[in-house]
C-alpha positions in Angstrom: 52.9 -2.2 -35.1 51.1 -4.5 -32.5 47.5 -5.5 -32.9 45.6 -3.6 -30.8 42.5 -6.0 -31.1 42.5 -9.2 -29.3 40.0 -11.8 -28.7 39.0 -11.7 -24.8 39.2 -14.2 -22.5 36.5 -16.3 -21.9 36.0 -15.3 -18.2 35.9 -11.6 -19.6 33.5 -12.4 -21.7 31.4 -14.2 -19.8 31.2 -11.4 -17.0 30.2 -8.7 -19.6 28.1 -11.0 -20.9 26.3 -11.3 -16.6 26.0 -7.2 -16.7 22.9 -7.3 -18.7 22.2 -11.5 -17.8 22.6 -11.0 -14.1 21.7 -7.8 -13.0 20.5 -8.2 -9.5 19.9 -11.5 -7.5 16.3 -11.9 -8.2 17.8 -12.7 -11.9 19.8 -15.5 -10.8 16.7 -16.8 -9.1 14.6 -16.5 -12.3 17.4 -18.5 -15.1 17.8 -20.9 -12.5 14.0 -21.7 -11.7 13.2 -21.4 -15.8 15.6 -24.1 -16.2 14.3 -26.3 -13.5 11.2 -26.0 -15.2 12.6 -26.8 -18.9 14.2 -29.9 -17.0 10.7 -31.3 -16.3 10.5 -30.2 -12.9 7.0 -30.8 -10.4 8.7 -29.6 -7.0 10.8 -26.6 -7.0 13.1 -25.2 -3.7 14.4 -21.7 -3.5 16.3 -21.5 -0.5 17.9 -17.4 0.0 20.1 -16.1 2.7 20.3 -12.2 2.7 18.3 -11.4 -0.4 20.2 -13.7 -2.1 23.9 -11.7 -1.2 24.9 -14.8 0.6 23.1 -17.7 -0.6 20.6 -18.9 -3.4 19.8 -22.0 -3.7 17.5 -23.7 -5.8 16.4 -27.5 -6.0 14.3 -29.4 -8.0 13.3 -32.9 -9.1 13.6 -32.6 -13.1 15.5 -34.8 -15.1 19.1 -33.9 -14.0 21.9 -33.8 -16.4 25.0 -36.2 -17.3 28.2 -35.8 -16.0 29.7 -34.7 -19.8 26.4 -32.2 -20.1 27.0 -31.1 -16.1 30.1 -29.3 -17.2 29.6 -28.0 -20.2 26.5 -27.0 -19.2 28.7 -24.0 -17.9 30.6 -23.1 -21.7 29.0 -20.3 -23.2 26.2 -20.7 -25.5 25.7 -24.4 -24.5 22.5 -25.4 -24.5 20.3 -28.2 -25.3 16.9 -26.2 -26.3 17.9 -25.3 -30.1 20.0 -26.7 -32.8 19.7 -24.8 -35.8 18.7 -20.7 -36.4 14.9 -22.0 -37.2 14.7 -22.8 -34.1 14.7 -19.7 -32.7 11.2 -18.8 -34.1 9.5 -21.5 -33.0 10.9 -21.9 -28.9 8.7 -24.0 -26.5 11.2 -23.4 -23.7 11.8 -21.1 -21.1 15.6 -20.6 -21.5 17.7 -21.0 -24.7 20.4 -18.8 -25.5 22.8 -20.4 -23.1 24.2 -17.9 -21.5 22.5 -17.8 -18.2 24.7 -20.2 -16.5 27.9 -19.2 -17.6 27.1 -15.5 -16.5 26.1 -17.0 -13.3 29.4 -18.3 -12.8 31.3 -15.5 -14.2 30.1 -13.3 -10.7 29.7 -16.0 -7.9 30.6 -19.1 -6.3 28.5 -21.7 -7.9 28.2 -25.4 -7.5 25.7 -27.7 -9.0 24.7 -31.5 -7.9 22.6 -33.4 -10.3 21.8 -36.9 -11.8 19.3 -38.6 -14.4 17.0 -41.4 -13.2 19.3 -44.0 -15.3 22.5 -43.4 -13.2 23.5 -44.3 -9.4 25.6 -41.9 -9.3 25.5 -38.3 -9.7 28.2 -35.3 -10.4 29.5 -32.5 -8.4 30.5 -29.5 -10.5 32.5 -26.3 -8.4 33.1 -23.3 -10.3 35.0 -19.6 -9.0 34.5 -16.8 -11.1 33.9 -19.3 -14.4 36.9 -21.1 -13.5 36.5 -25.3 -12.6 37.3 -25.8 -9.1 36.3 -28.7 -8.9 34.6 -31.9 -10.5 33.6 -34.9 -8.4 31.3 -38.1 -8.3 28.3 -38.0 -5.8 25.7 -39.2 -4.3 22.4 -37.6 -4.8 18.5 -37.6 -5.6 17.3 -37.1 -9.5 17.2 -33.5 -10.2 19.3 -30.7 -9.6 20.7 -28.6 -7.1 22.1 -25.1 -7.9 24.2 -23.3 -5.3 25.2 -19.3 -5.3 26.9 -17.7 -3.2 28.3 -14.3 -2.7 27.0 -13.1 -5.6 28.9 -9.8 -7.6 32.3 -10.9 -5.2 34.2 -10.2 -8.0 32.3 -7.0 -9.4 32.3 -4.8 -6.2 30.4 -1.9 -8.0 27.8 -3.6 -9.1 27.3 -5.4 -5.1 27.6 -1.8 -3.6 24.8 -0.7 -6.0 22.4 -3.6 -4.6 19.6 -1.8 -2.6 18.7 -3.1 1.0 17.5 -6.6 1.8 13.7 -6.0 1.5 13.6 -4.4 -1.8 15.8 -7.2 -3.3 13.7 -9.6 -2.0 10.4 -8.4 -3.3 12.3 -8.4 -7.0 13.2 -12.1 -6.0 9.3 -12.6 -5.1 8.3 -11.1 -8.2 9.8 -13.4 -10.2 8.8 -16.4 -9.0 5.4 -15.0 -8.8 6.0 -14.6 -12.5 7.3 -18.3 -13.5 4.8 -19.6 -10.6 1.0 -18.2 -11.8 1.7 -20.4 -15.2 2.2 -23.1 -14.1 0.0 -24.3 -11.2 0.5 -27.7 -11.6 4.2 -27.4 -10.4 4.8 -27.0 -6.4 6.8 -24.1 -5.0 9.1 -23.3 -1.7 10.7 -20.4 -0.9 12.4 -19.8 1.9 14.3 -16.9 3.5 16.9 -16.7 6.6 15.5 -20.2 6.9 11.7 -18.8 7.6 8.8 -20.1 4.7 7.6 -17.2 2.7 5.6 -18.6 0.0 4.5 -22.2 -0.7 2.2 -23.2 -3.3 1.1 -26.7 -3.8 -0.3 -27.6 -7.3 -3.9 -26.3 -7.3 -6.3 -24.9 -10.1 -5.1 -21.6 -12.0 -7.6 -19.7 -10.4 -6.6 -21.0 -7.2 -3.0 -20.6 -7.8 -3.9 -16.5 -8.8 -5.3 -16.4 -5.1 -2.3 -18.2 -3.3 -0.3 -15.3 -5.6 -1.8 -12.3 -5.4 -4.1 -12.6 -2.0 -7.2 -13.8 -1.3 -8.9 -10.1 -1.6 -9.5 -11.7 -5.5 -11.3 -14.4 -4.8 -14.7 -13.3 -4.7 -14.0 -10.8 -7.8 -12.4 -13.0 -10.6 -14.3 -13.3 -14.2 -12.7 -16.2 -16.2 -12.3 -15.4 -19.4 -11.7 -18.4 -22.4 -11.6 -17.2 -25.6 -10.4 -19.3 -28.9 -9.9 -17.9 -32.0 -7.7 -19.6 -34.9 -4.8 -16.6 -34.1 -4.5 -17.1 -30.4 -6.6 -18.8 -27.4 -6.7 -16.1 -24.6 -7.7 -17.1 -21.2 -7.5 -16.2 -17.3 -9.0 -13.9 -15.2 -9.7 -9.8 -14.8 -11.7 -8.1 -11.9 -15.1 -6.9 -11.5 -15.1 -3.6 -12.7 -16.4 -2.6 -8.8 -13.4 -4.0 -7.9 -11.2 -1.5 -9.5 -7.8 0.1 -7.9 -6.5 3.3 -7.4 -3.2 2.0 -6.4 -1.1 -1.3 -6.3 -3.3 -3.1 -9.2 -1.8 -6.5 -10.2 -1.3 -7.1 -14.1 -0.1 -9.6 -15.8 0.7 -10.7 -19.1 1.7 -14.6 -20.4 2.6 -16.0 -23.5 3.0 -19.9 -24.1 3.8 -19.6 -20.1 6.1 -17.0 -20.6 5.8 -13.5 -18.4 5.3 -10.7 -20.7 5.2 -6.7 -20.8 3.1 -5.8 -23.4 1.8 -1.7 -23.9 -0.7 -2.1 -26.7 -2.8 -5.4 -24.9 -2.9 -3.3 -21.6 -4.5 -0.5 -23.4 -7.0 -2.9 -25.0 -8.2 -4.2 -21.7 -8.2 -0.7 -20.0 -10.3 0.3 -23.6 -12.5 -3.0 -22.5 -13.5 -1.3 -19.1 -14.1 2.2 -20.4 -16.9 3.6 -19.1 -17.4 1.4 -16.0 -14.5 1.9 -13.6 -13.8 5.6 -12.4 -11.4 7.4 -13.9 -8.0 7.1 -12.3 -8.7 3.6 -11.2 -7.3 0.5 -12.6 -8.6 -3.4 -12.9 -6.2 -6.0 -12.0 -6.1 -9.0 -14.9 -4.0 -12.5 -15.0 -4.3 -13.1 -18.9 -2.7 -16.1 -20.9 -1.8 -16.4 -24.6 -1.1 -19.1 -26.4 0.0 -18.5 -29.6 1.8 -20.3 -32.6 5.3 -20.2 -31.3 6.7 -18.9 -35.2 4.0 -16.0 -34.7 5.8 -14.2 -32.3 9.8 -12.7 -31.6 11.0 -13.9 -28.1 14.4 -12.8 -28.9 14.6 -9.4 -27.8 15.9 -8.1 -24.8 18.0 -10.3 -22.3 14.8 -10.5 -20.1 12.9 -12.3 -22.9 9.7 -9.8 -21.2 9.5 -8.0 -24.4 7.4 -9.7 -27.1 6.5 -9.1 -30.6 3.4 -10.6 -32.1 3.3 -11.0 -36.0 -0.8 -10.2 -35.5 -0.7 -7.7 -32.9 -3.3 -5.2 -34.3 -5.7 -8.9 -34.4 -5.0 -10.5 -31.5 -5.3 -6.9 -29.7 -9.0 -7.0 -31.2 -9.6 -10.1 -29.5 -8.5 -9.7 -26.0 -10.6 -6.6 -26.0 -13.8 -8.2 -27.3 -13.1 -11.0 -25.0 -12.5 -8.9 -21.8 -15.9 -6.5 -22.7 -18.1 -9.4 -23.0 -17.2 -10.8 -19.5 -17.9 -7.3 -18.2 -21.3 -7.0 -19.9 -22.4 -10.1 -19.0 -24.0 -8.0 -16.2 -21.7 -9.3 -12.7 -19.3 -7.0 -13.5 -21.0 -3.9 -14.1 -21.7 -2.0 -10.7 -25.1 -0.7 -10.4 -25.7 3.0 -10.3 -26.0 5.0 -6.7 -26.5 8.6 -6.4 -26.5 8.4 -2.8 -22.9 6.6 -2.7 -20.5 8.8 -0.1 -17.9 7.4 -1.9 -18.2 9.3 -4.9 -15.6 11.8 -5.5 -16.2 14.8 -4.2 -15.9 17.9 -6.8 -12.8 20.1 -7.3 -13.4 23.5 -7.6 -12.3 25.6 -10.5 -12.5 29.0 -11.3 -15.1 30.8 -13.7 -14.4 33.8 -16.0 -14.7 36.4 -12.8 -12.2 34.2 -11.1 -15.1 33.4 -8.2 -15.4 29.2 -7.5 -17.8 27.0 -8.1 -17.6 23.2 -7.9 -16.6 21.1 -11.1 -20.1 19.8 -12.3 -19.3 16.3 -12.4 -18.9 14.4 -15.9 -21.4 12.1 -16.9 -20.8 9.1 -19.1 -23.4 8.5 -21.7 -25.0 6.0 -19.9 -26.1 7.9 -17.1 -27.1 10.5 -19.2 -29.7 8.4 -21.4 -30.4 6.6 -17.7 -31.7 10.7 -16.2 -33.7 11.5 -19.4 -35.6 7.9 -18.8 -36.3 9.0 -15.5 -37.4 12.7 -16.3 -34.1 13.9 -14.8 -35.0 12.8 -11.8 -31.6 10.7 -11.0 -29.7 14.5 -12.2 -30.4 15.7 -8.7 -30.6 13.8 -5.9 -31.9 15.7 -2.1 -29.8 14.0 0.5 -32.1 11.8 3.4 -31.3 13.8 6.8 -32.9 14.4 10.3 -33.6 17.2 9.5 -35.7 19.9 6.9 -34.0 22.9 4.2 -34.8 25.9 5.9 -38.4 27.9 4.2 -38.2 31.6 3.3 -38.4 33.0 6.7 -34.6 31.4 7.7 -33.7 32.3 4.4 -35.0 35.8 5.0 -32.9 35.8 8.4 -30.1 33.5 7.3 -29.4 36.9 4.7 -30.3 39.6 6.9 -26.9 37.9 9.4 -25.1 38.2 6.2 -25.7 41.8 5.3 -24.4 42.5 8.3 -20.9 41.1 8.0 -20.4 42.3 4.3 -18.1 44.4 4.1 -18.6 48.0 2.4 -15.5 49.8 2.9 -13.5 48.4 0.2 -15.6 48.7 -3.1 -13.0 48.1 -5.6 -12.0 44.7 -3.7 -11.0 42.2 -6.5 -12.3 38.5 -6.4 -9.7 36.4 -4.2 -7.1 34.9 -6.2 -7.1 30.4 -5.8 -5.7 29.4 -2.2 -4.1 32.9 -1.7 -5.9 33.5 1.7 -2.8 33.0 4.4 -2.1 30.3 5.8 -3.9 31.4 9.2 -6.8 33.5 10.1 -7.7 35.2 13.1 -10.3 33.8 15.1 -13.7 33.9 13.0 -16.9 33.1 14.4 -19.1 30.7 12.2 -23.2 31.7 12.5 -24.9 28.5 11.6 -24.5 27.2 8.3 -27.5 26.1 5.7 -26.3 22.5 5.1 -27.5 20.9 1.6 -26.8 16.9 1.5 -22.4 17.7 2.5 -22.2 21.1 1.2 -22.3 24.0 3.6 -23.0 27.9 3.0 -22.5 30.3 5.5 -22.0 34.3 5.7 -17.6 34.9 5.7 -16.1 38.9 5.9 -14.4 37.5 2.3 -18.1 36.7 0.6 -20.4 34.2 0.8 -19.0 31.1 1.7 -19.6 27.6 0.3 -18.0 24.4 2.5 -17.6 20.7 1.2 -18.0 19.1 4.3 -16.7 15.8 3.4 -12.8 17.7 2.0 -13.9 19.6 5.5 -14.3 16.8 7.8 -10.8 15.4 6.1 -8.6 18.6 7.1 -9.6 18.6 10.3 -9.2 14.7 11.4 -5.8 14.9 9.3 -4.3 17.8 11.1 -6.0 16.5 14.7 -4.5 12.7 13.6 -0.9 14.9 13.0 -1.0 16.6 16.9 -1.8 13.2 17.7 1.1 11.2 16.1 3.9 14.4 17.4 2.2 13.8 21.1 3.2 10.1 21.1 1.5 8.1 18.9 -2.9 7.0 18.1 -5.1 6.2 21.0 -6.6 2.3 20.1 -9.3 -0.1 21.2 -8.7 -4.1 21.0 -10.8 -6.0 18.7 -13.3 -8.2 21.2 -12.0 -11.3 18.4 -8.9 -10.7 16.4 -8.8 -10.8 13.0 -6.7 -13.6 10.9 -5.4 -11.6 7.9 -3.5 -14.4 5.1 -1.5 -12.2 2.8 0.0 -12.7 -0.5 4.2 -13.1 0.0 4.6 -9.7 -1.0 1.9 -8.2 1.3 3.7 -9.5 4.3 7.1 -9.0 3.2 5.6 -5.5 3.1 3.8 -5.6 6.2 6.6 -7.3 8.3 8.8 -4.0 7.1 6.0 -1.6 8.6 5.1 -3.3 11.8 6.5 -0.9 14.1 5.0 2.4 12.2 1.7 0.4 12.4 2.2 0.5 15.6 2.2 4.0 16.1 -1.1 4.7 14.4 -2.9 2.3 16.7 -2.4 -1.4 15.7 -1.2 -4.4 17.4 -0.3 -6.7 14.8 1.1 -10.4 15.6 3.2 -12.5 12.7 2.0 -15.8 13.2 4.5 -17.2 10.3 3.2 -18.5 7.0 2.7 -14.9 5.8 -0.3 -15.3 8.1 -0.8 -12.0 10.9 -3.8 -11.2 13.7 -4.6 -7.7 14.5 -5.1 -7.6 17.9 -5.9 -3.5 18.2 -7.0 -1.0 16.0 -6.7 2.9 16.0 -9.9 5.2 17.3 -12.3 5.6 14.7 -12.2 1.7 12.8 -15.6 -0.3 13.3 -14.7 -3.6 13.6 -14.9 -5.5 10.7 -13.0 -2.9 8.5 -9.6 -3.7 9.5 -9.3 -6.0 6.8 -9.8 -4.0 4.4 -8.1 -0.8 5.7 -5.0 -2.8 6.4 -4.8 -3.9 2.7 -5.3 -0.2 1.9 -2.3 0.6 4.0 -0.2 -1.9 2.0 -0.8 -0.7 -1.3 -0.2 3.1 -0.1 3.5 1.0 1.4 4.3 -0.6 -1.7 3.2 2.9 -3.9 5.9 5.0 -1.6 8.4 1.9 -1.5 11.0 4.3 -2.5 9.7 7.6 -0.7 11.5 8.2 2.7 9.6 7.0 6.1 8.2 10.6 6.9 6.4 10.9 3.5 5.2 7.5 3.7 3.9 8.0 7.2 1.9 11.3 6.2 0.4 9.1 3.4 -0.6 6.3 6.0 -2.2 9.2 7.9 -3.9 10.1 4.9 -5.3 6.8 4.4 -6.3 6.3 7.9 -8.3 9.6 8.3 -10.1 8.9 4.7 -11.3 5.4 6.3 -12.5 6.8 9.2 -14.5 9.8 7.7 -15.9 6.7 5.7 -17.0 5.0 8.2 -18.2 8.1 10.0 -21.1 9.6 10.2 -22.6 10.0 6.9 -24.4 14.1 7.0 -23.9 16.1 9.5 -26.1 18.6 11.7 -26.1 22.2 11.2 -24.1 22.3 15.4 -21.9 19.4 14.0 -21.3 21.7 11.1 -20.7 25.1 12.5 -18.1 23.5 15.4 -16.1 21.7 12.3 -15.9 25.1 10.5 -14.9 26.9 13.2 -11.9 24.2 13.8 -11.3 24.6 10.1 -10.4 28.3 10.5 -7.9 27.8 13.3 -5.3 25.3 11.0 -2.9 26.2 8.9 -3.8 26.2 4.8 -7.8 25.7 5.7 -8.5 26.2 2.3 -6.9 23.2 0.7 -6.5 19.4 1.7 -3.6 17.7 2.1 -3.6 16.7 -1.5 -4.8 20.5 -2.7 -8.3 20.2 -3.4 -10.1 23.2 -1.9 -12.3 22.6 1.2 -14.0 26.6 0.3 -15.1 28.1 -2.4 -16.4 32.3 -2.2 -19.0 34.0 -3.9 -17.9 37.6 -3.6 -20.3 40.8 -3.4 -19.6 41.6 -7.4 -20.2 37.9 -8.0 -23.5 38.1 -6.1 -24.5 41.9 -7.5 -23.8 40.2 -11.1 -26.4 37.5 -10.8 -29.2 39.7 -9.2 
């Protein structure tokens, strides 16, 4: 009987060995810039041509390589970065396993041009699939020169299963973002379709995190620098006012490696309990450096997974390390009851099934901060224009409501949450009592309670909707544009968006460099806020990457309105009031928002009868 075992050929080997290696081309880009780096490298050239389907290309002015180590630079598990199995625990270099240039080659067209300072002449290595096409003498500077092209040509599921150009090319920024923030002191080039995306020239770390990640950071980085004999832990993390909803960077290093790690992230989100909102999240940029034998690179193909012999320690110490910067005072916002930006309560339901608004929670801090102050920071009477009504408008504010109560259906049971239909006939509102944003006014259902700030939102949301189906957002120019400098990702972003932009009111110019103007704005932005709204817009972008372009152009809308409630007027007048209610009652679900939170809450006749 025949064998059915057999020892595979190397070029089989070497492709299953580029399925977990090689998985998209933003992983070609990151063996090949980690070895430039091992190689000594200060300049480093990533040149792509369709998301890296057609062309990468990466140069660099290390220390080259021999003709003899040239080629078998390309034999699996050659390598020059460990000699014996100790040397696995105690790795100073990016790369070492040796398989991430023969995996390369195993699923492209590869070529590599290189020579050391102490020979004239270099080598040209061609390779097809893993096979040698070609091996000449040439003439080139120190370093080396990597060429890919058409990646996956011999694995046609995996290049069908490649998503478009921009998401592949994010990946590809990503990484060098990743291999880039630790190590400032090397210069970076990255060009794509022959247009500069991202260069950074050596700088400062903290200056290289801004070049990185956008210059939104620079006025909220705390360094941190923290030695211990376990681990020296230092970077940056945000001001806890600085604080994300969405799209907060986070980042992880060891020795200058890129690193996931579960348990540190929930020691730094531990460090800023208590002073960010809940359901936002800091950004941090945090660098370990570590005994090499104290930790487990060896993991998963990525090398991003890391174990740490003193995890439960050094987990200690990044969280002492992070607090103290916080409590140092800069970072802790100060306390301000009349904020508009506070969230706005959602309304549950009590025992009787009538709704009241959530009472908000109160950290322990501001709690021992009211009793200091005789309570007086509990409750806080908004500043208006105008005065609470005495007894005699209460006295005829009730009489209008007795009125419109409705007597004919006793048994009537409290109104189930959000079951009134989606439409109402047409209701006329009497003037409403306004206190601070909350409105209450007589309704045939009860009485009536009104967050006008969730009120306010429904209506410029569904208006801003009519709007969009008519043709697009009326805009006004900006008297002096505005020069916006994005991270390589924000304009990658942005440059994908431009035309929808472009329906909700801006005029945006690319002026190249990942460098744009805005020209226009929609109705509604005060100038000087474009800034910031437009970074708003690209983290909602980048949170619905995946989502299809009429979800992410209702959350754009959402965005939009929210910023120009904010800059709005803050309280309203009882006429302001009344017409917005009114409008309410004429779109369809009044009674939520477009994210569900209730705009009305009822107090029916049995919840009233109960408390008098």
């Amino acid at each position: 009987m025949d064998s059915l075992i057999r020892l595979l050929p190397d070029n089989i080997a070497n492709q299953i060995a580029a399925g977990e290696v090689i998985q998209r081309p933003a992983s070609v880009v990151k063996e090949l810039v980690e070895n430039a780096i091992d190689a000594g490298a200060t300049d480093i050239q990533i040149e792509i041509k369709d998301a890296g389907r057609t062309l990468i290309q990466v140069i660099d002015n290390g220390k080259g390589m021999a003709p003899m180590d040239a080629r078998m630079a390309f034999e699996r598990h050659a390598t020059s970065k460990i000699r014996q199995a100790e040397d696995l625990f105690a790795l100073t270099t990016m790369g070492f396993r040796g398989e991430a240039l023969p995996s390369i080659a195993a699923v492209a067209h590869v070529s590599l041009q290189t020579r050391t300072s102490d020979s004239e002449q270099g080598i040209r290595v061609e390779l097809e699939g893993s096979k040698v096409t070609g091996s000449t003498p040439v003439v080139c500077p120190v370093g080396a020169n990597f060429s890919v092209k058409h990646l996956f040509f011999n694995v046609p599921a995996r290049r069908k299963f490649l998503k478009t150009d921009d998401t592949e090319f994010r990946h590809i920024i990503s990484e060098i973002q990743n291999v880039a923030a630790v190590r400032p002191d090397i210069s970076f080039t990255l060009r794509h379709n022959e247009v500069v995306t991202l260069k950074l020239d050596p700088s400062s770390p903290k200056q290289r995190i801004i070049d990185l990640f956008g210059k939104r950071l620079s006025e909220n980085l705390l360094t941190i620098d923290m030695e211990t004999p376990l681990a020296h832990i230092r970077g940056f993390v945000t001001k806890a006012s600085a604080s994300r909803k969405r799209g907060a960077q986070q980042y992880f290093f060891v020795n200058d490696r890129y690193m996931k790690h579960p348990y540190f992230h929930r020691m730094v989100m531990n460090a800023y309990g208590g002073l960010i909102p809940q359901g936002e999240a800091p950004e941090y940029f945090l660098f370990f450096s570590v005994d090499p034998a104290s930790i487990d690179v060896n993991i998963s193909p990525t090398k991003t997974e890391i174990k740490f012999e003193a995890e439960t320690d050094i987990g200690s110490i990044l969280y002492s390390a992070v607090r103290e910067i916080l409590m140092m005072g800069a970072a802790v916002p100060s306390l301000d009851f009349d904020d508009e930006k506070m969230e706005i309560p959602v309304a549950t339901k009590n025992t009787d099934g009538a709704f009241f608004p959530e009472p908000p929670s109160v950290s322990p801090e501001l709690t021992m901060r009211s009793k200091m102050n005789n309570g007086d920071s509990t409750l806080r009477l908004p500043t208006t224009d105008f005065k609470m009504p005495d007894i005699s408008d209460w006295d005829r504010f009730y009489e209008n409501f007795e009125s419109k109560r409705i007597t004919s259906q006793p048994k009537q049971q409290p109104l189930p949450h959000l079951s009134i239909p989606k439409t109402e006939e047409k209701l006329e509102i009497s003037t409403p009592l306004l206190y601070g944003n909350y409105a209450v006014f007589p309704h045939p259902k009860g009485l009536a309670l009104a967050d006008l700030k969730r009120v306010q939102y429904k209506v410029h949301y569904e208006r801003t909707k009519q709007r969009l189906k008519a043709g697009g957002l009326v805009s006004h120019r900006l008297l002096f544009p505005t020069l916006m400098e994005l991270s390589a990702k924000e304009a990658q972003e942005l440059k994908r968006h431009l035309v929808l932009l472009d329906r909700l009111g801006f005029d945006i110019s690319d002026m190249g460099q990942n460098a744009f103007t805005i020209n226009a704005v929609p109705d509604g932005v005060n100038a000087g806020g474009e800034e910031l709204l437009l970074h708003q817009i690209l983290t909602e972008c980048q949170a619905t990457a995946k989502s299809s372009e009429e979800i992410l152009l209702e959350g754009l809308v959402r965005q939009l309105v929210r910023f120009q409630i904010q800059q709005g007027k803050t309280l309203l007048s009882p006429k302001e009031a009344q017409e917005l209610l009114t409008e309410l009652f004429t779109l369809p679900e009044h009674l939520i928002t477009p994210e569900g939170k209730s705009t009305l809450s009822f107090l029916t006749d049995k919840e009233l009868d109960r408390r008098f």
